[in-house]
C-alpha positions, -999 to +999 in steps of 0.1 A: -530-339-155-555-306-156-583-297-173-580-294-213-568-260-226-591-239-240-573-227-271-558-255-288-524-233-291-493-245-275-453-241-273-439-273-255-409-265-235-383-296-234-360-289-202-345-319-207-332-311-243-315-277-220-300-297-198-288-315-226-279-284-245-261-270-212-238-302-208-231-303-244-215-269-240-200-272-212-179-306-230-172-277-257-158-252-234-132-269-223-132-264-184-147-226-189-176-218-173-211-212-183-231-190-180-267-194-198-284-164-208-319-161-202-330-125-213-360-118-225-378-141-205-354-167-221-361-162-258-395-167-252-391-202-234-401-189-200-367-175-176-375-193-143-377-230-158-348-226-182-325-213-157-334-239-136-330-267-162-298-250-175-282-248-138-289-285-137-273-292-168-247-274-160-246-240-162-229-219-134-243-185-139-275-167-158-272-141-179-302-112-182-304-083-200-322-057-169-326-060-137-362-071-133-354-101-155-330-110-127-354-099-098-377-125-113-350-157-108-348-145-076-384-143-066-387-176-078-355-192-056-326-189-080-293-186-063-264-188-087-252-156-094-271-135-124-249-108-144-270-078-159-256-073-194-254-042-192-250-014-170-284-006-147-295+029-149-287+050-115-324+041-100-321+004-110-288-002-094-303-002-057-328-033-067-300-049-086-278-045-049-310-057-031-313-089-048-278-095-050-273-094-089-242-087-104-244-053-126-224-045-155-208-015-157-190+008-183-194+043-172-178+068-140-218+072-135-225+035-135-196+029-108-209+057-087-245+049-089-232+008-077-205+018-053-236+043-035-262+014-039-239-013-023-230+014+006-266+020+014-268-018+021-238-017+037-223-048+013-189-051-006-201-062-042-181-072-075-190-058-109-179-065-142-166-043-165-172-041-201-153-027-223-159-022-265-132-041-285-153-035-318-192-042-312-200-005-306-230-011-289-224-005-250-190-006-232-158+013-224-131+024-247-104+000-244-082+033-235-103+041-207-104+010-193-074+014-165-088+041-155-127+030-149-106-005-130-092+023-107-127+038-102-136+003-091-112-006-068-114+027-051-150+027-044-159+022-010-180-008-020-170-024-054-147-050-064-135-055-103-152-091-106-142-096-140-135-073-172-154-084-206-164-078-240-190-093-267-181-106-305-201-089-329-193-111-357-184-151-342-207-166-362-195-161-392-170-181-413-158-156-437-122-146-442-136-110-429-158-118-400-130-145-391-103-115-390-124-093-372-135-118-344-096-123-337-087-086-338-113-085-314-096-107-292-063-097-295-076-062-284-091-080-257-055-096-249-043-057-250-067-047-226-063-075-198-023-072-203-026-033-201-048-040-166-022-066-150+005-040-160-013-015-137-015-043-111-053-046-113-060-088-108-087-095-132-104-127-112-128-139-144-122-135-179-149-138-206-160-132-241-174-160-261-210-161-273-226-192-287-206-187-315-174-180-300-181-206-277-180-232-307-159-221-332-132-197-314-117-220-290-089-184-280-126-164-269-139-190-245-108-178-215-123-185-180-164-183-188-185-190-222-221-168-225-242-188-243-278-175-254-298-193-287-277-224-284-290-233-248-323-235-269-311-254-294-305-234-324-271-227-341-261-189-342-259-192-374-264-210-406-227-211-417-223-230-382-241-263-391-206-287-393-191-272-362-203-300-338-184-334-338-208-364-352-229-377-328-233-347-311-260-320-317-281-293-302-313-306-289-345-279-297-361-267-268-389-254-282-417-271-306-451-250-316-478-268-321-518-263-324-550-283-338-572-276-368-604-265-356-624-261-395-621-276-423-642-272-457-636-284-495-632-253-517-624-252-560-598-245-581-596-207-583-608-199-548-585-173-530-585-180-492-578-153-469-573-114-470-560-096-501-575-130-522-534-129-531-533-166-545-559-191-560-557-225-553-541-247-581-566-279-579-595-288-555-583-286-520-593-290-486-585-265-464-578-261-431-582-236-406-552-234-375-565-208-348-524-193-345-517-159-363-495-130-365-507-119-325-489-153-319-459-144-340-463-165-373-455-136-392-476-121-425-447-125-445-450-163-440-471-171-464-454-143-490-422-168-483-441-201-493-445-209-452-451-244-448-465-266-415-468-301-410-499-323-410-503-355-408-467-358-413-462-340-443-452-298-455-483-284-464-487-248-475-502-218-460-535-211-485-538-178-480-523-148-462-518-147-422-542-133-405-540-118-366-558-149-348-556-175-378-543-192-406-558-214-435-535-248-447-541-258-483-541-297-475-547-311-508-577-333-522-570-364-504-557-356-474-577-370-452-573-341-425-604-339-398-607-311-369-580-319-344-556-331-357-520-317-349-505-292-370-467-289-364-451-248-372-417-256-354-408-292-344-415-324-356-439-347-370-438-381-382-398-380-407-407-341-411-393-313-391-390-274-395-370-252-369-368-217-363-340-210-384-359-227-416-385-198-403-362-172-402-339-187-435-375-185-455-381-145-435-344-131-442-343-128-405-323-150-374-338-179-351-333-156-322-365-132-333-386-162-345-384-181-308-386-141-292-410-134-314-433-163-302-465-143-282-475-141-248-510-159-252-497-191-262-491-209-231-460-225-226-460-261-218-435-281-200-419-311-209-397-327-184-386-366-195-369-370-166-401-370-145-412-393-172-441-365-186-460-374-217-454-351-247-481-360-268-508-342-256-508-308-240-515-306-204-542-278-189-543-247-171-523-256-143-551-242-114-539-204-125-507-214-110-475-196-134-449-225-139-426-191-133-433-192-100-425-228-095-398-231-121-403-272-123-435-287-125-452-308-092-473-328-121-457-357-138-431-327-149-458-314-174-471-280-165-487-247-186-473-212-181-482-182-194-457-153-204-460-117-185-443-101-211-435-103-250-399-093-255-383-063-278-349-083-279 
């Protein structure tokens, strides 16, 4: 085990609960294939580690959203093929080529720009077409679709690996949202029936999300795409009876730190900036060295934020601040400097998650875990190599975990994020 961290700040990283998570889906998909997305340096949890965890659990393919996400798996010895999302500008396509990811495309710009990178490396590669059946985001109108599949399989270089599209709406359970996710598949439908009329072979079908994955059992066709719910979190809250008893979603990720102050203050104090509440009775209060830099956003304690100490909700006392927060702990709480304060995971019979964060901030899981910041250090917990969660491990001899993607200590190692995502 290393040395003791010096902040005591941590997100423990359970790749066993992705492997997990993986199999579980893969059961779901009925014979389809997954592919686990791991953009944005996998929602936070660190790319190289949950691909590797999520490959072992399953998983036949990563998802990334640009093509240095997928130059990174590379680096780091991941071989199983990586799809980028969406379609690589003209100067990223040669680095996609060179490190043999798979790039979306959508445009007769995108084609060109792969069909010229792939002939400068003198290689044959497939790409998969998108094409918009009602997101509106990114892809090809479905009546341009033949013609872009032409494109393809005239290039010098390209072959049509698979055609695709995205739900915008499988999570929910209205009437509506229900109707639109089908007319988006029927258009789908349209679109592969319109391509085999041409005579264009389509090898790999695929347009199920997380949600489509669970609930839409006509999306999931020959691969499933599966972001939040490899880390353990339900796209959505209308979602929570999908599963079949006994199974669940594991979380992947718990945040944790230690109290590092703690004084007795009086009824009518205000803790904090903005003096925005005074406390009710005589309190001890605690202060938490996490803040808003970290991602425990302002608006927490505006919500009535809660963490767990000593097994039990307690309240923010005051507002967020950018390095700390203050825990109104009650009078008898017995709570001394170190103990573990619990923001997401559990303690004792207690537990928050991300989406209790994001049901209390009017927001989704997916920007909570995203959200998380680059200086708390990742820490990861392997049971299968039989690591020991309770205590975080140290600074693993400035070694990233990224590099390694499993850890050569008892499974238990601390990484460090380059990079806070914007998605």
């Amino acid at each position: 085990m290393a040395e003791a961290t010096l902040r005591p700040v941590w997100a423990e990283i359970d790749l066993d609960a992705v492997r997990h998570n993986a199999r579980l889906l893969k059961r779901v998909s009925g014979g389809a294939a997954l592919c686990a997305v791991v953009k944005a340096d996998a929602y936070g949890h660190g790319a190289v580690p949950i691909a590797m965890a999520a490959l072992e659990g399953g998983a036949s393919w990563l998802g990334v959203a640009v093509v240095e996400e997928g130059v990174e798996l590379r680096r780091a010895g991941v071989d199983a093929p990586i799809l980028v999302l969406s379609e690589p500008p003209p100067d990223a396509m040669r680095e996609a080529v060179a490190y043999g990811l798979i790039p979306t495309v959508y445009s007769a710009g995108g084609i060109a720009a792969a069909d010229a990178a792939a002939a400068s490396y003198r290689r044959a590669i497939d790409v998969h077409l998108k094409v918009d059946t009602g997101m509106h985001r990114v892809g090809a109108d479905p009546e341009g679709i033949v013609a872009l599949a032409r494109a393809v399989s005239s290039a010098g270089s390209l072959r049509v690996g698979s055609v695709w599209t995205h739900l915008a709406v499988a999570e929910g359970m209205g009437a509506e949202d229900r109707s639109f996710t089908l007319s988006q598949i029927r258009l789908y439908d349209e679109v592969l029936s319109s391509l085999s009329d041409a005579g264009i072979e389509v090898p790999m079908r695929h347009a199920a999300n997380s949600a489509g994955a669970l609930v839409h059992p006509e999306s999931r066709y020959d691969m499933i795409r599966c972001g939040i719910a490899i880390y353990g979190e339900l796209p959505g809250t209308e979602l929570s009876g999908v599963l079949e008893p006994g199974e669940a979603l594991r979380r992947v990720m718990s945040l944790k730190a230690r109290v590092v102050f703690v004084r007795d203050l009086r009824a009518g104090e205000r803790p904090s900036y903005g003096r925005k509440r005074a406390l009710t009775d005589d309190s001890v209060v605690a202060v938490v060295p996490i803040g808003y830099a970290d991602g425990v956003p302002r608006a927490w304690f505006d919500r009535s934020g809660t963490v767990l100490v000593g097994g039990q909700p307690r309240p923010l006392a005051g507002t967020v601040t950018m390095d700390q927060i203050i825990i109104d702990c009650g009078r008898d709480s017995g709570v001394a400097v170190g103990d573990e304060v619990v923001l997401i995971g559990t303690q004792g019979d207690a537990s928050l998650s991300a989406s209790d964060w994001a049901s209390a901030l009017g927001t989704i899981s997916y920007e909570v875990l995203c959200g998380i910041g680059p200086r708390v250090p990742r820490v990861l917990v392997d049971r299968a190599l039989g690591a020991d969660q309770k205590d975080p491990p140290g600074v693993d001899s400035g070694r990233s975990a990224h590099a390694r993607g499993r850890s050569e200590e008892a499974g238990v190692t601390i990484s460090a994020r380059a990079g806070h995502p914007d998605e």
